[in-house]
N, C-alpha and C positions, 0 to 999 in steps of 0.2 A: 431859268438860268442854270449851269451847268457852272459847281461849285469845287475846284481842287484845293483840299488842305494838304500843306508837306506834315509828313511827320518823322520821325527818325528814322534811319536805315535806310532811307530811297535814294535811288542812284537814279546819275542824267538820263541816262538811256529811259528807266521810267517816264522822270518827266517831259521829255520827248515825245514818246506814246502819248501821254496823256494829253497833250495840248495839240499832236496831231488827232486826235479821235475825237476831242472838241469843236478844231476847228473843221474835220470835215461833217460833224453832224451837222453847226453851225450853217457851212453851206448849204444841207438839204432843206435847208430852211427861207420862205421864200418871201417872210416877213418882216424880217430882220431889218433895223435900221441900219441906215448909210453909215452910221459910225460903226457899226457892230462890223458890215464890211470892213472897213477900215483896218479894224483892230484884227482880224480873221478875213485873208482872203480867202478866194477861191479856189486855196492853192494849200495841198497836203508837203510839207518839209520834212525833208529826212537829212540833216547835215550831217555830213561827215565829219569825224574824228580822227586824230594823231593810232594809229593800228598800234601804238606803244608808245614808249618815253622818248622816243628819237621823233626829234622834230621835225628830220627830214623823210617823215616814213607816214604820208596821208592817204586814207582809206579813199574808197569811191564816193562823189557827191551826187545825190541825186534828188532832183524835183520833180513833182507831177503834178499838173494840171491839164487842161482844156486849150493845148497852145494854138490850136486849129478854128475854135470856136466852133466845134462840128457835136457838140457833149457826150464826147467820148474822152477818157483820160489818157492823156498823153506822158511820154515820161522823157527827161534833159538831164543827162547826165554827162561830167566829165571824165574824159578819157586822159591821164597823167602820161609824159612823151618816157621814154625809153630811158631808163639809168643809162648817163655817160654818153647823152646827146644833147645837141643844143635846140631840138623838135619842142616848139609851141607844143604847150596843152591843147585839148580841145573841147569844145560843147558838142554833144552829140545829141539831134532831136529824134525821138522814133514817135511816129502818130499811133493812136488805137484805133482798132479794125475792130466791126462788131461780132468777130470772131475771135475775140479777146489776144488776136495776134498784136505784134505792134512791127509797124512798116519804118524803118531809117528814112527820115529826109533831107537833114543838112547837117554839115559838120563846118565849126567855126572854131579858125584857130583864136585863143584867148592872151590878152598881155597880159602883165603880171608874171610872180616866179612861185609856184606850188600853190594850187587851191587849198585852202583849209575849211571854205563856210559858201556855199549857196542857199539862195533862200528866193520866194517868188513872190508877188502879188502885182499889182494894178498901181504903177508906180507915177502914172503921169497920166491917166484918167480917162485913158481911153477905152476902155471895155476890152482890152488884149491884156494878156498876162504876160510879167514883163521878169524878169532874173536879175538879180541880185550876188556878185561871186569875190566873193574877199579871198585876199592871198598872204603866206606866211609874210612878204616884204614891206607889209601894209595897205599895198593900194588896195583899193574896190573899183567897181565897175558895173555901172546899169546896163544891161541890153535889153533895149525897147522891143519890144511882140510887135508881130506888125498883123496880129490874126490869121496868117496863114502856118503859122507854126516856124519861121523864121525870124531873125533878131539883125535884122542889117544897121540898126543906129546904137554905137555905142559911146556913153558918159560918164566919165569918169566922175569920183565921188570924193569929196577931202578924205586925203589916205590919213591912215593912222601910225605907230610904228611896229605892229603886226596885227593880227587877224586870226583867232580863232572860231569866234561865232559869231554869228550875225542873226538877231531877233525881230520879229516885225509885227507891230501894234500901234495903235494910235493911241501915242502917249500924251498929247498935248490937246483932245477933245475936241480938234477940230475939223475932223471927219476925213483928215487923210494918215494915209500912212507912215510911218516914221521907223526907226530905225534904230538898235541898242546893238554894239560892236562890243566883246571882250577881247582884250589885248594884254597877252601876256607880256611883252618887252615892258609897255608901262604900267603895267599891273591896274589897269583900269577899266571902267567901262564907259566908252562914249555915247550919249545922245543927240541922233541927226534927224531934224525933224524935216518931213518931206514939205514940197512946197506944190505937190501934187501938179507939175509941170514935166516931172522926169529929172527936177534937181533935188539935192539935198544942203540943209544948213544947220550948221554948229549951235546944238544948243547946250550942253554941258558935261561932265565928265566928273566921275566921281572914283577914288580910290579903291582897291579891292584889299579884303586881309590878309590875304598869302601872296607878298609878291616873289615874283621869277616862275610862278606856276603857271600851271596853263589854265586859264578858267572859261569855264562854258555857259552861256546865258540861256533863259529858257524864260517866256514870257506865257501870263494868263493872268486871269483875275482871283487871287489867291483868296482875298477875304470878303467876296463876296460885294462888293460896295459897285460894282459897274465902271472902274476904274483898271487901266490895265498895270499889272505889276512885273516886276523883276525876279528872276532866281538866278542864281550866280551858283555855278557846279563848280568846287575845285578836282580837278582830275589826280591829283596826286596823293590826295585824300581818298580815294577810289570812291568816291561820291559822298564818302561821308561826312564831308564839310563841308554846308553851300550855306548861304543867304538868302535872305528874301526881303526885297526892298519895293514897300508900297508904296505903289503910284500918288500922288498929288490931285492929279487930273490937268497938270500945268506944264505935264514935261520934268517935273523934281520927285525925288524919290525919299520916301523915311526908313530909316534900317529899322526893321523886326524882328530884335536878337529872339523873343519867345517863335517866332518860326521856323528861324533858323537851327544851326546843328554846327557845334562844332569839334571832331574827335579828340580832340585835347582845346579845350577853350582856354589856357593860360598860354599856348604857344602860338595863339593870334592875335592879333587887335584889327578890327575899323577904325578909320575916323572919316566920316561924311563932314 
């Protein structure tokens, strides 16, 4: 098992890397139990982030995995429409060529208003990789893989009242995927556990300590127990104040002030 302790001074970006480099060793691994899928698909995330303090100013989103089922790494990224147009966003698929080129296949305009968080995995249990795209207005949106590297069925997901990150682990133990959303507007993070059909359902929401910021969530098993956990990055803090809240194994989470960090810990509170 592959063990990350936070310690002081690490910023989101770190833990980012680090929970992508887990999860794609995780994949090369052919042993692994169905829940271990679960908790770590088969799918390397790289979310995008606010390029600054302006909300209306988001970097490129991008995922990669195998959307072709051909085991070459494919890469889905959104393409943001024009300052001072009313142009849809869009999904952009490019397949890899075992020339380590990658070839454009489809471009799907997306609803919603400004991506802020894409995220993938195996959402409704079909052995196709499926996306996951939350937007600053709160909605989400599944688009179902249909294995050939296109997404033509898409479901909407209970919006929030916005959308910075979207996390993906099987929080509730019971071998599908699930789902942890931070939301700056209400300073929270929700819990939607999947119903491994291609829906999701409400299972609960817990308070963040810095509200009106923007916070980034970042999911692994922090302490080692086989349970998956929470990190909570506040961005205004420039990484130097986040949480860490250990999983249950039931879907609830306990605050871990000793793993946490906080740059002035008299000028925040939790309360769970």
């Amino acid at each position: 098992m592959i063990r990350a302790t936070i310690r002081p001074g690490i910023v989101f970006a770190a833990i980012v890397m680090i929970i992508a480099a887990t999860e794609f060793a995780s994949a090369q691994d052919s042993n692994f139990s169905q829940a271990a899928k679960a908790a770590a698909p088969l799918v390397i995330r790289v979310a995008g982030q606010p390029a600054d303090d302006d909300v209306d100013d988001a970097s490129a989103l991008v995922v990669t995995s195998d959307f072709n089922r051909d085991g070459l790494a494919d890469i889905a990224r959104i393409t943001l429409h024009a300052d001072g147009t009313s142009d849809p966003d869009h999904l952009v698929v490019s397949l890899g060529q075992r020339n380590g080129a990658f070839r454009p296949l489809t471009s799907k305009a997306l609803p919603g208003q400004i991506p802020r968080a894409m995220v993938g995995g195996d959402f409704n249990n079909d052995g196709n990789s499926d996306l996951i795209v939350g937007n600053e207005d709160g909605t989400l949106t599944l688009l179902l893989g249909d294995g050939t590297g296109s997404f033509n069925s898409v479901h909407p997901i209970p919006p929030q009242s916005s959308v910075v990150s979207i996390a993906v682990a099987d929080f509730n133990n019971d071998g599908i995927p699930d789902i942890a959303i931070s939301d700056w507007r209400a300073s929270s993070v929700t819990v939607l556990v999947g119903t491994g059909k291609g829906s999701f359902e409400y299972l609960r929401s817990f308070p963040l300590r810095m509200r009106g910021t923007k916070p980034h969530v970042a999911t692994a098993d922090f302490n080692g127990d086989g349970v998956a956990d929470i990190a909570v990055i506040y961005e205004q803090d420039d990484g130097d104040t986040y949480d860490v809240m250990l999983g249950n194994g039931n879907g609830s989470f306990t605050i871990a002030p000793e793993r946490g960090l906080a740059r002035n810990p008299n000028s925040h509170c939790i309360i769970l």
